[in-house]
Every structure is written in C-alpha cells, then in structure tokens.
Biopython code that builds the backbone (N, CA, C, O; Angstrom):
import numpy as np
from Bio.PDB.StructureBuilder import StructureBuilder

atoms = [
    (1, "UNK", "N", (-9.862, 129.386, 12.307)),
    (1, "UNK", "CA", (-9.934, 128.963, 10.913)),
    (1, "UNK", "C", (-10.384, 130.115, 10.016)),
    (1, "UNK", "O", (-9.877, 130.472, 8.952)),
    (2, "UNK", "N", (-11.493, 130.651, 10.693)),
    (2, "UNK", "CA", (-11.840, 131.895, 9.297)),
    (2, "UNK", "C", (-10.298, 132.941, 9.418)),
    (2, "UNK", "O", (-10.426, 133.731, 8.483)),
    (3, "UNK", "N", (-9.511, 133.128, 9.844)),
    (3, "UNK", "CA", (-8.644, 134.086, 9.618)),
    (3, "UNK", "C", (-8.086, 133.432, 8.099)),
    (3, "UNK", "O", (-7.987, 134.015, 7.019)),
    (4, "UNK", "N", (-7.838, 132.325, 8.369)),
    (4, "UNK", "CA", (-7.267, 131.448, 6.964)),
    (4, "UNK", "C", (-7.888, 131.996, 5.629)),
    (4, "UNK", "O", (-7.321, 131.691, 4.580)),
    (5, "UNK", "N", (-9.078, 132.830, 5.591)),
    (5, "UNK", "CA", (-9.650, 133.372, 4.356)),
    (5, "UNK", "C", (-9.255, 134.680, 3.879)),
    (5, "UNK", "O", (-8.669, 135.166, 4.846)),
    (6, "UNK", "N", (-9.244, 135.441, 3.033)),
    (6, "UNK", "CA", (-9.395, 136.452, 2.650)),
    (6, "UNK", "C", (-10.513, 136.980, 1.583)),
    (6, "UNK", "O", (-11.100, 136.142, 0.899)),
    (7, "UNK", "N", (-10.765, 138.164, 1.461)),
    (7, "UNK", "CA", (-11.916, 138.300, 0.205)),
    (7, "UNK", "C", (-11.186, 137.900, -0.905)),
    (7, "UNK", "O", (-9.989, 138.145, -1.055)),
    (8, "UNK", "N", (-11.901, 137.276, -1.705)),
    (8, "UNK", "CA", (-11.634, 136.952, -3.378)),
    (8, "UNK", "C", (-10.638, 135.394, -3.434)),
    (8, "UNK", "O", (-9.933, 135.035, -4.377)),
    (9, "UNK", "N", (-10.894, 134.543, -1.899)),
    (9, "UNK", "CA", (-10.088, 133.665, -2.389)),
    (9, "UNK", "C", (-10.759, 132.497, -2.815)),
    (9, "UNK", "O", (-11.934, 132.411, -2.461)),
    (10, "UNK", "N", (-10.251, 131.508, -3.544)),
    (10, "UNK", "CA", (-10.658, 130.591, -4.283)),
    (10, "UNK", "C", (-10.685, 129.360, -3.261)),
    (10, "UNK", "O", (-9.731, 128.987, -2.577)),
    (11, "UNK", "N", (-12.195, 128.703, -3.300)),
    (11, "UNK", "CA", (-12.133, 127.826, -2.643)),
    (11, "UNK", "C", (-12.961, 126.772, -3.016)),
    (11, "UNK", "O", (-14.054, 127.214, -3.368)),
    (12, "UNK", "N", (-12.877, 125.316, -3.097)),
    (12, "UNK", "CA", (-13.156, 124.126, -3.635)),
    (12, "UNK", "C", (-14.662, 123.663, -3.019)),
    (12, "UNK", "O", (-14.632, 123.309, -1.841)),
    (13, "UNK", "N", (-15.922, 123.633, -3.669)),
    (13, "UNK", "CA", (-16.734, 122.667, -2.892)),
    (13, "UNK", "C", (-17.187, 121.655, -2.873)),
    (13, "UNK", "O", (-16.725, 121.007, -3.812)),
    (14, "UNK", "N", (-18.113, 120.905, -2.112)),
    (14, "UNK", "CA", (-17.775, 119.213, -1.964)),
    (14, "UNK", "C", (-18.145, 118.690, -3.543)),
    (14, "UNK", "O", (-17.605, 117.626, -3.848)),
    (15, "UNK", "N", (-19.114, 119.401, -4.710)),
    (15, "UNK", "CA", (-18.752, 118.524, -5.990)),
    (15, "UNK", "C", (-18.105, 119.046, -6.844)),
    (15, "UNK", "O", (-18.510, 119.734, -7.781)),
    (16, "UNK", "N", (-16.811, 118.683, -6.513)),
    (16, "UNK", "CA", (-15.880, 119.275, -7.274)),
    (16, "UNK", "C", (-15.498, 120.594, -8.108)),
    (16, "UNK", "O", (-14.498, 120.841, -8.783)),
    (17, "UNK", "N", (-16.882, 121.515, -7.765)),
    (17, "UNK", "CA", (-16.473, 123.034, -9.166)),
    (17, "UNK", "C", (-15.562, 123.646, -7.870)),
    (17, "UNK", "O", (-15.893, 123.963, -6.728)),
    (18, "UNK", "N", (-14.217, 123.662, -8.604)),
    (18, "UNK", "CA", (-13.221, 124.946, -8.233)),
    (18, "UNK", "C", (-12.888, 126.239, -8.858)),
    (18, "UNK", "O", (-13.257, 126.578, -9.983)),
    (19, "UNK", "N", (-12.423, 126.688, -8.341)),
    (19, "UNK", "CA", (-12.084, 128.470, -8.353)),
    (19, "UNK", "C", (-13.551, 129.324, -8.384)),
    (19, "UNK", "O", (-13.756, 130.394, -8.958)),
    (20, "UNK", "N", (-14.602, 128.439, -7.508)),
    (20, "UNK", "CA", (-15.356, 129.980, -6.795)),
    (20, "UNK", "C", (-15.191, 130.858, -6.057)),
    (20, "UNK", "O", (-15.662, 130.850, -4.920)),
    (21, "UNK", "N", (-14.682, 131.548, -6.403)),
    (21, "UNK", "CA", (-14.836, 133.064, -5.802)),
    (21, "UNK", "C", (-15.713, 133.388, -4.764)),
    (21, "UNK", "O", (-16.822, 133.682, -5.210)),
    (22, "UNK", "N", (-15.615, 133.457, -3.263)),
    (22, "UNK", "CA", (-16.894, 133.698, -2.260)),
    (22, "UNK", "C", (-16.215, 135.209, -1.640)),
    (22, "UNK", "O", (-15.197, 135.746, -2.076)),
    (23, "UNK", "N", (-16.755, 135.520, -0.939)),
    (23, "UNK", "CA", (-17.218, 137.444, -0.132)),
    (23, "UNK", "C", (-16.918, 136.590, 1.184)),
    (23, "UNK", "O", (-17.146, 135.425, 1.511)),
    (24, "UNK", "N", (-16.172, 137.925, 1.925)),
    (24, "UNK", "CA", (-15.901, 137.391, 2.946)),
    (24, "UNK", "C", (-17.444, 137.034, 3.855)),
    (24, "UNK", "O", (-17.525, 136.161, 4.719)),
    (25, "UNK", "N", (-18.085, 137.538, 3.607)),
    (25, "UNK", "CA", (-19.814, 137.476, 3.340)),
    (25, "UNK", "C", (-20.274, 135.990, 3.812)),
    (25, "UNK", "O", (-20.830, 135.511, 4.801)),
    (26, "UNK", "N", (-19.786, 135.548, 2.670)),
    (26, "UNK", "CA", (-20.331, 133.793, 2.357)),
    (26, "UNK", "C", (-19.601, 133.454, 3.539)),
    (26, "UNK", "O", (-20.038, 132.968, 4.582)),
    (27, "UNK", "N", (-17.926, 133.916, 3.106)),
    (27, "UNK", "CA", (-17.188, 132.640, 4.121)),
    (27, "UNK", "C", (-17.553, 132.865, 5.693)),
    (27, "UNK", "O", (-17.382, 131.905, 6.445)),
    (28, "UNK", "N", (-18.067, 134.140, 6.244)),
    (28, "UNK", "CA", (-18.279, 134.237, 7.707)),
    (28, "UNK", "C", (-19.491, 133.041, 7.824)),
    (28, "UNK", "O", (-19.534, 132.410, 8.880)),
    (29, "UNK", "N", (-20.396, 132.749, 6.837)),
    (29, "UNK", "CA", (-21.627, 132.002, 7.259)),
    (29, "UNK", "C", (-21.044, 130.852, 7.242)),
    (29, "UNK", "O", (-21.262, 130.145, 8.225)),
    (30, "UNK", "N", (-20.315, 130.406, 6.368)),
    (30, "UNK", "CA", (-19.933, 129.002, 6.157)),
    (30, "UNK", "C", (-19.378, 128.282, 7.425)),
    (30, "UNK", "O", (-19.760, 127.179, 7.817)),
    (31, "UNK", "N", (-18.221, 129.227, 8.136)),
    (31, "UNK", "CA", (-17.717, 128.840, 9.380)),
    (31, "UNK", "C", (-18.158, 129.018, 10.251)),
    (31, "UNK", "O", (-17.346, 128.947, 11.173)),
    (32, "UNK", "N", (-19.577, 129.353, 10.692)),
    (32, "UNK", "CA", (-20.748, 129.595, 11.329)),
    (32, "UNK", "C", (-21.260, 128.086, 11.105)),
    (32, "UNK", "O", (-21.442, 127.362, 12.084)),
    (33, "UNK", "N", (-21.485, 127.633, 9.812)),
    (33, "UNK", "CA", (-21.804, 126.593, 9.705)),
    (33, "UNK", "C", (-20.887, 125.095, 10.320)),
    (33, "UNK", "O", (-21.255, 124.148, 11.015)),
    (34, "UNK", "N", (-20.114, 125.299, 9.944)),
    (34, "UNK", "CA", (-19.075, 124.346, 10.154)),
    (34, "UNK", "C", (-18.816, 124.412, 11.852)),
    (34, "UNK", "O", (-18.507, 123.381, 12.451)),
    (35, "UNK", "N", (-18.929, 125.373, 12.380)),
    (35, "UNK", "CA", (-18.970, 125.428, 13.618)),
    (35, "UNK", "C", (-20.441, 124.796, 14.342)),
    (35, "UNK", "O", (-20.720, 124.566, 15.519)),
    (36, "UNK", "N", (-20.974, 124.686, 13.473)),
    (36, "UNK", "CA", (-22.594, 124.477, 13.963)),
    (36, "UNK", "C", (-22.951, 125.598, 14.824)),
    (36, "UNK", "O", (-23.188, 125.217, 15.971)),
    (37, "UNK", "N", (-23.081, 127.008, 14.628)),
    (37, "UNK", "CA", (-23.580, 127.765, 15.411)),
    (37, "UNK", "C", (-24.287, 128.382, 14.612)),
    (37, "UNK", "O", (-24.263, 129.607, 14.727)),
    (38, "UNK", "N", (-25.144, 127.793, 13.549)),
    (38, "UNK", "CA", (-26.360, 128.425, 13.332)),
    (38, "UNK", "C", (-27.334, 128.049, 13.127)),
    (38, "UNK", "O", (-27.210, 126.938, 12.611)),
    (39, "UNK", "N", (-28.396, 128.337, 13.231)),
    (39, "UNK", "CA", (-29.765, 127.634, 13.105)),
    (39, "UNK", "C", (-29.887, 126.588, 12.160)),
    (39, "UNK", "O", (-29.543, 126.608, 10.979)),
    (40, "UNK", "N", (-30.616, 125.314, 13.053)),
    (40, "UNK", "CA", (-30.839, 124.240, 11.737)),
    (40, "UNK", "C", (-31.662, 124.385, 10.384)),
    (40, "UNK", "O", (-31.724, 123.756, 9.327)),
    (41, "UNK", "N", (-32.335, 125.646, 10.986)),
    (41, "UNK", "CA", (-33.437, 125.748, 9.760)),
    (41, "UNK", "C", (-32.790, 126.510, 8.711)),
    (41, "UNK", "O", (-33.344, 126.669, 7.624)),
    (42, "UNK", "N", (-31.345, 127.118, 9.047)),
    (42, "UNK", "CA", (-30.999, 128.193, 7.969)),
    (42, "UNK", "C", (-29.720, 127.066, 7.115)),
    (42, "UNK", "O", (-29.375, 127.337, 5.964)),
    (43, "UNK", "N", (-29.099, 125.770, 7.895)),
    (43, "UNK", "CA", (-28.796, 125.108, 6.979)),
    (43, "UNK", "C", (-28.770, 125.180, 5.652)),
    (43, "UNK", "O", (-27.838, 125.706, 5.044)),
    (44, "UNK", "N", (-29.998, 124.551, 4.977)),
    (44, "UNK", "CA", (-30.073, 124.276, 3.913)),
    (44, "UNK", "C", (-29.871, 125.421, 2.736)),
    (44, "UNK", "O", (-29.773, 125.267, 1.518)),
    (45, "UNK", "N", (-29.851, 126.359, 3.360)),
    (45, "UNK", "CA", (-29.622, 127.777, 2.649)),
    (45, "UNK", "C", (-28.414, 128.382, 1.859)),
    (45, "UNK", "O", (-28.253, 129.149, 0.909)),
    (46, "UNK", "N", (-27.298, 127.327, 3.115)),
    (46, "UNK", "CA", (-25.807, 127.602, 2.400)),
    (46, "UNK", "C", (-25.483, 126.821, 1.663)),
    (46, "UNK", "O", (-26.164, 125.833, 1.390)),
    (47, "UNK", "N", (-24.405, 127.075, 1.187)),
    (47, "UNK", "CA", (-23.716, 126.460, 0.190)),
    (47, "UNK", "C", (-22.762, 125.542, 0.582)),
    (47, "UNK", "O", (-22.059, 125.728, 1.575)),
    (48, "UNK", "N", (-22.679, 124.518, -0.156)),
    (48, "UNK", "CA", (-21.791, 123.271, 0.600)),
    (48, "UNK", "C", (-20.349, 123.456, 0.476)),
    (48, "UNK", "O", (-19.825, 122.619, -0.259)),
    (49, "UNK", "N", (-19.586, 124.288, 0.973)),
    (49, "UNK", "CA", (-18.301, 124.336, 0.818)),
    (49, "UNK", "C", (-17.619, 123.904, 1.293)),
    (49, "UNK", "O", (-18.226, 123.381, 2.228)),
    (50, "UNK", "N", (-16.308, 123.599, 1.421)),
    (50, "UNK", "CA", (-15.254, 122.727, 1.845)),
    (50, "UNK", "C", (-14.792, 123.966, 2.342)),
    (50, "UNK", "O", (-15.015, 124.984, 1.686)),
    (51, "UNK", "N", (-14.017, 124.035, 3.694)),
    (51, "UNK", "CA", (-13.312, 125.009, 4.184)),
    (51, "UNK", "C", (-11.499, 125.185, 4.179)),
    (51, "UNK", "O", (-10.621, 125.354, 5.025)),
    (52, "UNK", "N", (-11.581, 125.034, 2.736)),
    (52, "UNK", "CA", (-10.000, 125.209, 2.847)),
    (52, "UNK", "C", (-9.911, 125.540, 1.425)),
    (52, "UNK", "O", (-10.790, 125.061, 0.709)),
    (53, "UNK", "N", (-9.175, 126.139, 0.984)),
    (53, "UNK", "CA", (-8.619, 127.503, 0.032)),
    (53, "UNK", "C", (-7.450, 126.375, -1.223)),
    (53, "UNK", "O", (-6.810, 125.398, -0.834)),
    (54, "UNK", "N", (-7.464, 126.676, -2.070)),
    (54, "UNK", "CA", (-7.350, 125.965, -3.320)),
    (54, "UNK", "C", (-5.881, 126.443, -3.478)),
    (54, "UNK", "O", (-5.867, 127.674, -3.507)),
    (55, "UNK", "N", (-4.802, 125.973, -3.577)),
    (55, "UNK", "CA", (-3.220, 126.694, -3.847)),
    (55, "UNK", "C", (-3.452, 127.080, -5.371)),
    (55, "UNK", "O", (-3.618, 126.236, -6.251)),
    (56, "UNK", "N", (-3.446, 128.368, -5.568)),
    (56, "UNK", "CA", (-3.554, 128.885, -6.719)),
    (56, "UNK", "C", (-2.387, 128.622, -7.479)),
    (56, "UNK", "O", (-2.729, 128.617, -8.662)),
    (57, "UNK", "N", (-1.262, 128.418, -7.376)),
    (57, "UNK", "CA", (0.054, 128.236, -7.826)),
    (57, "UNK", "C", (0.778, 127.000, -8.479)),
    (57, "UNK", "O", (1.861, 126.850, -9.045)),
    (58, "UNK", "N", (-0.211, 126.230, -8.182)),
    (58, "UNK", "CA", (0.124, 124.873, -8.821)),
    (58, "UNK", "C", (-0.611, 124.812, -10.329)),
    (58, "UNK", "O", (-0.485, 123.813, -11.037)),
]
sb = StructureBuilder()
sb.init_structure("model")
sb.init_model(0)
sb.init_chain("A")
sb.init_seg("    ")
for serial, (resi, resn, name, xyz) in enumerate(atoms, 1):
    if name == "N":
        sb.init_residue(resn, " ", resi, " ")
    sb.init_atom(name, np.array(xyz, "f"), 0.0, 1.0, " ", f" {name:<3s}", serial, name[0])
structure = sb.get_structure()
C-alpha cells in the first residue's frame, strides 16, 4: 500500500478537510499505523488519515 503514495500527494482525512498535502515523512508513519506496527503510546500523536489519495482530476 505505501508504494500507492508519492511526495506531495493529496490525501483525504477521516473529518472531511481534503487536499492536505503530507511528506512522504507523514505517510511512512501513517502506514506504520494502519499496519499497527507502532507503539500504542505513539498513537495518539498521528494524524487521522484515511489511506487513500484523492483523484485530483475530477
């Protein structure tokens, strides 16, 4: 799934603000998250994102 990202792409999170902009940075933690392979205590730290990329074209 993280290959599905690139830097600078736009992606939706769970309350609704779209076209944030994340670093491939963010998105390695996020799918860390989503994978559950990271500490419970560092949870709350990220950001609630939805893991899938916004069709810019519509």
């Amino acid at each position: 799934m993280y290959e599905l990202f690139r830097e600078g792409m736009r992606v939706e999170r769970f309350d609704g603000m779209k076209g944030q902009i994340l670093s491939m940075h963010e998105l390695f933690f996020i799918v860390l998250w989503e994978n559950h392979q990271v500490e419970e205590h560092f949870l709350n730290d990220l950001p609630p994102y939805y893991l899938y990329p916004i069709d810019c074209k519509n």
